[in-house]
TORVEX-289029 format. One record per residue (C-alpha): residue number from 1; residue in one letter; z, x, y. Coordinates in Angstrom, 2 decimals. Layout:
TORVEX-289029
node pos=NUM&code=a&pz=Z&px=X&py=Y
...
***
This chain:
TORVEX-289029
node pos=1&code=x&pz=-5.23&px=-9.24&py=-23.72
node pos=2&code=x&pz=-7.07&px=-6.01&py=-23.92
node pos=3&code=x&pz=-8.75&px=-5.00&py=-20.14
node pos=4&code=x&pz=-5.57&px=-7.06&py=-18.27
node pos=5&code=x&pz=-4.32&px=-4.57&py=-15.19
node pos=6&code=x&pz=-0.90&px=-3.66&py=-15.21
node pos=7&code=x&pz=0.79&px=-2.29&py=-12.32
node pos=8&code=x&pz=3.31&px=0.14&py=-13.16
node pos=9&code=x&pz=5.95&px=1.20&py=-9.98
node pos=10&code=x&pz=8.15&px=4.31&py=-11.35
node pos=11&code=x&pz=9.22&px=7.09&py=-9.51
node pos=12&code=x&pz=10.24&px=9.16&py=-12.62
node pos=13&code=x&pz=7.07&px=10.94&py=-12.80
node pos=14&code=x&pz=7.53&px=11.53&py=-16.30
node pos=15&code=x&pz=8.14&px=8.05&py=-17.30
node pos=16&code=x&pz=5.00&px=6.94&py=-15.61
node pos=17&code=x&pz=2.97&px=9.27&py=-16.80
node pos=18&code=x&pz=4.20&px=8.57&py=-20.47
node pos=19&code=x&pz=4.18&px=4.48&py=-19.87
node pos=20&code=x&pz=0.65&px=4.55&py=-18.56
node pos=21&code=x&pz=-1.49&px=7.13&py=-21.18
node pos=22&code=x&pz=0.31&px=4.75&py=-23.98
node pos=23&code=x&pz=-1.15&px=1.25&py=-21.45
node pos=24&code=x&pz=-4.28&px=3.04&py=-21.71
node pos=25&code=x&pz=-4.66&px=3.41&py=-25.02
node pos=26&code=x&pz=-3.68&px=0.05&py=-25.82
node pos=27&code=x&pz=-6.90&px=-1.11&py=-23.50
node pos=28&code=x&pz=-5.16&px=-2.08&py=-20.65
node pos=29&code=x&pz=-6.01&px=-0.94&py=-17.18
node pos=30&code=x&pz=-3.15&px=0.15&py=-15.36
node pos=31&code=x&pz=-2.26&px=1.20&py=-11.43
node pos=32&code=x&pz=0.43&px=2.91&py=-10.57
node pos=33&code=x&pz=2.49&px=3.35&py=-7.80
node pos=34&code=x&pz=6.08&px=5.48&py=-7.23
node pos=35&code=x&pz=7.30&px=3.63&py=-4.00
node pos=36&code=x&pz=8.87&px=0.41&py=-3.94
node pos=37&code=x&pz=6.55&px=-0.40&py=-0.52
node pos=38&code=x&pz=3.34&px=1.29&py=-2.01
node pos=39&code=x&pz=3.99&px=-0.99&py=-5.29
node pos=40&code=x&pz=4.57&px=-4.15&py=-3.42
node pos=41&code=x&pz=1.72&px=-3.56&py=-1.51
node pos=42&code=x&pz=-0.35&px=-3.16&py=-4.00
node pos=43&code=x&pz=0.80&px=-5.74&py=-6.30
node pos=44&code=x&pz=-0.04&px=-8.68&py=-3.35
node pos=45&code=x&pz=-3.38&px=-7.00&py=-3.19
node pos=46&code=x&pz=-4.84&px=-6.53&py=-6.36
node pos=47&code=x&pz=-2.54&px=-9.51&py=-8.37
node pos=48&code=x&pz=-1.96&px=-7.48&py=-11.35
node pos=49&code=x&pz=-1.69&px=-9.70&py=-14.68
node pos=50&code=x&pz=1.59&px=-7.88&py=-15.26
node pos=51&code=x&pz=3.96&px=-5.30&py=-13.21
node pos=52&code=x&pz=6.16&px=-3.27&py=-14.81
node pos=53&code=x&pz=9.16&px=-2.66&py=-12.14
node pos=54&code=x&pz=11.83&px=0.16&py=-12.49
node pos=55&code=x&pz=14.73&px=-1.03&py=-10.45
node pos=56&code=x&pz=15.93&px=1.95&py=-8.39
node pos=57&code=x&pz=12.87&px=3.11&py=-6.16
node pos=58&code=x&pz=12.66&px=4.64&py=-2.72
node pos=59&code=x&pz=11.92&px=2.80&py=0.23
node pos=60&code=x&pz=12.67&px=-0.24&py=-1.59
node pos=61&code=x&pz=14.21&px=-1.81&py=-4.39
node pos=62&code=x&pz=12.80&px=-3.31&py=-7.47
node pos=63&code=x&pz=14.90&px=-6.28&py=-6.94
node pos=64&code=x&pz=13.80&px=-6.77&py=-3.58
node pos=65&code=x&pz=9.76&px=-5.98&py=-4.47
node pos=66&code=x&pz=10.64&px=-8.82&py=-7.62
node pos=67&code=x&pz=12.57&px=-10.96&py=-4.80
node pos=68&code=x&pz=9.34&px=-10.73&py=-2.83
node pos=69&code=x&pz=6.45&px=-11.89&py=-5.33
node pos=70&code=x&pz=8.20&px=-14.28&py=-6.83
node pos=71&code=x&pz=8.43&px=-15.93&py=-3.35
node pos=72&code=x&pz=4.87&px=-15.61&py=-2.22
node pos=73&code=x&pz=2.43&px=-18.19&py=-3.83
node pos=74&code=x&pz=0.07&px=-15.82&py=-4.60
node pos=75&code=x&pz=1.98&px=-13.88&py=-7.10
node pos=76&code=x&pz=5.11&px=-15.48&py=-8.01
node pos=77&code=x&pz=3.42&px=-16.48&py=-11.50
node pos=78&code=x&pz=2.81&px=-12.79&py=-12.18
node pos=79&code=x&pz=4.89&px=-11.74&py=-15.50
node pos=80&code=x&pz=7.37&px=-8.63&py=-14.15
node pos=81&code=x&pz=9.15&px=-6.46&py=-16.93
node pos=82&code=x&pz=11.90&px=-4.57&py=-15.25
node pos=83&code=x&pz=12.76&px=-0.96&py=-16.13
node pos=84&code=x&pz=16.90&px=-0.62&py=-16.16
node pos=85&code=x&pz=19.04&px=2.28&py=-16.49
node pos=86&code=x&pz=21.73&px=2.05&py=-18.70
node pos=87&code=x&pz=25.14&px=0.25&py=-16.75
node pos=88&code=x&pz=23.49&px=-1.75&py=-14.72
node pos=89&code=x&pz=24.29&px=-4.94&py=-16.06
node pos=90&code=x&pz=24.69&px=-6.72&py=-12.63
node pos=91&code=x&pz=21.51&px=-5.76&py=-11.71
node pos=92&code=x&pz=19.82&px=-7.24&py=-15.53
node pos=93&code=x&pz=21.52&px=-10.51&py=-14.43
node pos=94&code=x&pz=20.26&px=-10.23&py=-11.21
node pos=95&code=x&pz=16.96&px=-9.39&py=-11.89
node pos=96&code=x&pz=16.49&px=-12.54&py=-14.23
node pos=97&code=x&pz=18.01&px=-14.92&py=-11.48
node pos=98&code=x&pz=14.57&px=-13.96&py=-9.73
node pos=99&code=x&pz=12.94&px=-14.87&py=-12.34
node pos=100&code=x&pz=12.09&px=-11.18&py=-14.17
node pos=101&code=x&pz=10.86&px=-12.17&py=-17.61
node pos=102&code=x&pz=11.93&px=-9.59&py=-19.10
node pos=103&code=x&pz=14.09&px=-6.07&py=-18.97
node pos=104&code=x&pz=14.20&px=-2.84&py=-20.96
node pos=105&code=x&pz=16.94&px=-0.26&py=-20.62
node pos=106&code=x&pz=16.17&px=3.57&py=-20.32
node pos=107&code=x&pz=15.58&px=5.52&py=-22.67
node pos=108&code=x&pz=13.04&px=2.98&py=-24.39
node pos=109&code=x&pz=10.42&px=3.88&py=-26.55
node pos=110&code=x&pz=6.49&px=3.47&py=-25.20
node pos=111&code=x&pz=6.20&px=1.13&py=-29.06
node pos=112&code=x&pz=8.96&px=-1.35&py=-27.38
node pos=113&code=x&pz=7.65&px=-1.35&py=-24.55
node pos=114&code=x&pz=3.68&px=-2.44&py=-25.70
node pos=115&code=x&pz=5.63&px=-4.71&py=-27.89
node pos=116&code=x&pz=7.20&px=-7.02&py=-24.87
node pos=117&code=x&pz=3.89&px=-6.55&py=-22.70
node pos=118&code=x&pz=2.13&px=-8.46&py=-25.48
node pos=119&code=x&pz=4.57&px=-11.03&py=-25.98
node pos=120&code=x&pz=4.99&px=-11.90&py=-22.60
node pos=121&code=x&pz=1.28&px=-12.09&py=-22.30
node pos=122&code=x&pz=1.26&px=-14.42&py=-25.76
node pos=123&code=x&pz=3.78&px=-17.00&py=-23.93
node pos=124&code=x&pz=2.22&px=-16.74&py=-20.46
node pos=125&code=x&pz=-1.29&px=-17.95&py=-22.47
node pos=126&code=x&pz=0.47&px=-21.15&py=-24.41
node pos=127&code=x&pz=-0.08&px=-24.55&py=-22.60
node pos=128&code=x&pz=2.99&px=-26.33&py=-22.45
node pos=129&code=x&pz=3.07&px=-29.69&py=-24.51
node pos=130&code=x&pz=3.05&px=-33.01&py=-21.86
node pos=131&code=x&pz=6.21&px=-34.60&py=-22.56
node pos=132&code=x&pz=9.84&px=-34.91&py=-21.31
node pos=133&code=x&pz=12.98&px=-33.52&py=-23.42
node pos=134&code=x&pz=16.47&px=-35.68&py=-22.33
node pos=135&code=x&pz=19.77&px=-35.27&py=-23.41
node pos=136&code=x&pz=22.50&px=-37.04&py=-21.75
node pos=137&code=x&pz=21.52&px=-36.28&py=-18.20
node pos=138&code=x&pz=19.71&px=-33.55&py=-19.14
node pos=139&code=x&pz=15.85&px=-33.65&py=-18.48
node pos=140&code=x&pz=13.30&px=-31.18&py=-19.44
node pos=141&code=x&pz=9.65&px=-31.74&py=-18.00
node pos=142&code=x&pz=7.02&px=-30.09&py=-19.84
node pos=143&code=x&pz=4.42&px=-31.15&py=-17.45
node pos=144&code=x&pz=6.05&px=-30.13&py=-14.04
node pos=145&code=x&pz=7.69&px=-27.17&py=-16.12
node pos=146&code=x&pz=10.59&px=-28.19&py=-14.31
node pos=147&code=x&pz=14.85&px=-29.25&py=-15.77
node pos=148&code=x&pz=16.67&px=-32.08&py=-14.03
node pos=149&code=x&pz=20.02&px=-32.93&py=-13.93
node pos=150&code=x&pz=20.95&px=-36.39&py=-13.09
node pos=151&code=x&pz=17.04&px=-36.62&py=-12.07
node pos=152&code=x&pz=17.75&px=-33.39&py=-9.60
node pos=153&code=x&pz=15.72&px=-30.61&py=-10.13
node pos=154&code=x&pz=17.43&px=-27.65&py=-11.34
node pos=155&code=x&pz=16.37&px=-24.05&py=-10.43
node pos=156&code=x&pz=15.96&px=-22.25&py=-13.76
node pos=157&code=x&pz=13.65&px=-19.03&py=-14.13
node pos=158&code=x&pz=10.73&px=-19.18&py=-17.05
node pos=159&code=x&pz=12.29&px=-17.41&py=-19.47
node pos=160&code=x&pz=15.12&px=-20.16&py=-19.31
node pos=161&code=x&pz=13.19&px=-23.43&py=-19.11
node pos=162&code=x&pz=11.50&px=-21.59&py=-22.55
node pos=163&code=x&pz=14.85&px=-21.05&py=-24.14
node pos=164&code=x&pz=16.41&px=-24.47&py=-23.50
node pos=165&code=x&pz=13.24&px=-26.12&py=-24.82
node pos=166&code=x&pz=13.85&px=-24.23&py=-27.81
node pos=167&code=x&pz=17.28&px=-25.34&py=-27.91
node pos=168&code=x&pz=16.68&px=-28.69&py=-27.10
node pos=169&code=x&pz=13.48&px=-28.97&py=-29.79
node pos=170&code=x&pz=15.88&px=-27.40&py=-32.61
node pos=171&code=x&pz=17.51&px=-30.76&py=-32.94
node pos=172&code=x&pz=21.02&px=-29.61&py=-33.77
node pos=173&code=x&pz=19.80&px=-26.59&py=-36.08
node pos=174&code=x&pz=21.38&px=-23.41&py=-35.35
node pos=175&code=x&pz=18.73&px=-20.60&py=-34.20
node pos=176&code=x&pz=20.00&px=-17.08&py=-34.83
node pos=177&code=x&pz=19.53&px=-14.52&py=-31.78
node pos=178&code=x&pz=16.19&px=-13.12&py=-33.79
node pos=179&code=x&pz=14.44&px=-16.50&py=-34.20
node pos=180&code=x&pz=15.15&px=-17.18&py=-30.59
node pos=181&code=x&pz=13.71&px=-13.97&py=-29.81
node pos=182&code=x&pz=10.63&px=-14.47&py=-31.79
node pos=183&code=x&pz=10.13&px=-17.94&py=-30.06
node pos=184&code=x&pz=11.13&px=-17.34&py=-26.66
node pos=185&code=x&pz=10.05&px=-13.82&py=-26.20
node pos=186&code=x&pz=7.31&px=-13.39&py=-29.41
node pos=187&code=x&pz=8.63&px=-10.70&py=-30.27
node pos=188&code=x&pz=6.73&px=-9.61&py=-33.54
node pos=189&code=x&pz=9.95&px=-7.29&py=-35.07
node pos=190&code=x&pz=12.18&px=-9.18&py=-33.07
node pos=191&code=x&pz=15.45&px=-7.86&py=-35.55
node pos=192&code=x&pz=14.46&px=-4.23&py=-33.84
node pos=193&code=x&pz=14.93&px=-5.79&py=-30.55
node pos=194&code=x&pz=17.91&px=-5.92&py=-28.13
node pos=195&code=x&pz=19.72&px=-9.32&py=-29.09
node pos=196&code=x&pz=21.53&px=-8.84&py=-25.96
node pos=197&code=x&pz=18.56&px=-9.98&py=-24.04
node pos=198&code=x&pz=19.06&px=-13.72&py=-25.52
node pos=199&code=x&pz=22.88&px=-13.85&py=-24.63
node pos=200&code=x&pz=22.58&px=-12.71&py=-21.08
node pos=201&code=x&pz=19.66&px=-15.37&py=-20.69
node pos=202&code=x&pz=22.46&px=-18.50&py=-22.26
node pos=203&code=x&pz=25.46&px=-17.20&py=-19.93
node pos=204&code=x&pz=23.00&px=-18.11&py=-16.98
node pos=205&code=x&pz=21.25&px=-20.91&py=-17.83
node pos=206&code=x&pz=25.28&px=-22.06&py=-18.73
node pos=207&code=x&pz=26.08&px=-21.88&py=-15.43
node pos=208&code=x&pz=22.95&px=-23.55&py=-13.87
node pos=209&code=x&pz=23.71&px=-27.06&py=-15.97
node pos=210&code=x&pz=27.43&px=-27.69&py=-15.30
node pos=211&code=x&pz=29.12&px=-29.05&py=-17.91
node pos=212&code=x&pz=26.19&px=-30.06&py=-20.07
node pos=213&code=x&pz=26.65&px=-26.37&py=-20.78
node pos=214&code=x&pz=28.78&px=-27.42&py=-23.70
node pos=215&code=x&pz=26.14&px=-28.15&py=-25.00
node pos=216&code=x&pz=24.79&px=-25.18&py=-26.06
node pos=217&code=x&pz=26.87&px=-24.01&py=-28.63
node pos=218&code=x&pz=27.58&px=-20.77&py=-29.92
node pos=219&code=x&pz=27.44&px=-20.39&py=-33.67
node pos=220&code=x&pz=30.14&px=-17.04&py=-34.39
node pos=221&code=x&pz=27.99&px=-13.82&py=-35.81
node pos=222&code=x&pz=25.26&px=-16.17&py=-36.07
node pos=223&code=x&pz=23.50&px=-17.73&py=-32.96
node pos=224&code=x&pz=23.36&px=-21.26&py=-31.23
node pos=225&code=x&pz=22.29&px=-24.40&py=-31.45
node pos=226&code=x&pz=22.08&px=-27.57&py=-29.31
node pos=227&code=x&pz=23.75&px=-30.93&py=-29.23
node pos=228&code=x&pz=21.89&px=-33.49&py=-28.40
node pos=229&code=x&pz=21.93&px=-36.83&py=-28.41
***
């Protein structure tokens, strides 16, 4: 993990400067860039192992620089954490449609910050296991990394296919929003982290699978769980 190169696109110069000494000491190598077309640039030319992506940048978005590499074959299976100010929930949700793996909301401290980078580094390293997950007409394709629906694949980002797999693997147990986090997300002191993140990730992966979305469940003040069959 230590040595990866992150690129880092923030125009708060502040922020950047903070984010990166704190990358640095962790081991990592890490560009930088404070333009959304200097950042994209450089992320389709050096392939960063991670990019760190504030959303509001001159000359072009974050959404539209996280739009981009996720399109291009050459970097869409780069891990992007975005960088949100507070309020801009549209833009969280979507951020994740594009298949962010992550967000954290300003003012965020450099600790939570490492903490994420490593944990979407731990997931990104795990081999998937080789089988298929069905319920109903649910299918989930470890192999092809892929959900179908009546055998039609479904568009889902990463972060989702994890989560329902999750879900699906619980076999009816309910999963509070920390244990999800730790699982999905690896997050180490996952109770310190956002919960928010996991509901945000359900309402769209809801939406995505029609009305098997009933089954995912939601467990009052405690979590979900999944019902199979």
């Amino acid at each position: 993990m230590a040595n990866e190169t992150i690129l880092l696109i923030e125009d708060e110069k502040n922020i950047l400067e903070l984010v990166k000494y704190n990358l640095e000491q962790e081991g990592f190598r890490v560009l930088t860039a404070s333009k959304g077309n200097a950042g994209l640039e450089m992320a389709l030319k050096e392939r960063p192992a991670l990019v760190i992506l504030d959303l509001m940048l001159p000359e072009m978005s974050g959404l539209e620089i996280c739009k981009t590499l996720k399109r291009n074959d050459r970097t869409h299976t780069i891990p992007i954490i975005m960088l949100t100010a507070k309020g801009t929930e549209s833009d969280k949700v979507v951020g994740l449609e594009l298949g962010a793996d992550d967000y954290i909301t300003k003012p965020f401290s450099p600790r939570e910050l490492v903490a994420r980078i490593k944990a979407v580094f731990r997931r990104s390293q795990e081999k998937p296991v080789e089988e298929i997950l069905r319920s109903g007409i649910l299918e989930l394709d470890m192999k092809k990394h892929e959900l179908r629906l009546k055998e039609k694949p479904v568009e889902i980002t990463a972060k989702e296919f994890e989560l329902l797999r999750v879900l699906m693997s619980s076999k009816g147990r309910v999963l509070t929003r920390e244990v999800l986090l730790s699982k999905v997300w690896g997050y180490e002191n996952s109770v310190n982290i956002e919960t928010r993140t996991v509901d945000m990730h359900i309402g769209q992966l809801r939406k995505k699978i029609g009305k098997e979305a009933e089954r995912i469940v939601t467990v009052k003040s405690v979590g979900y769980r999944f019902d199979g069959e």
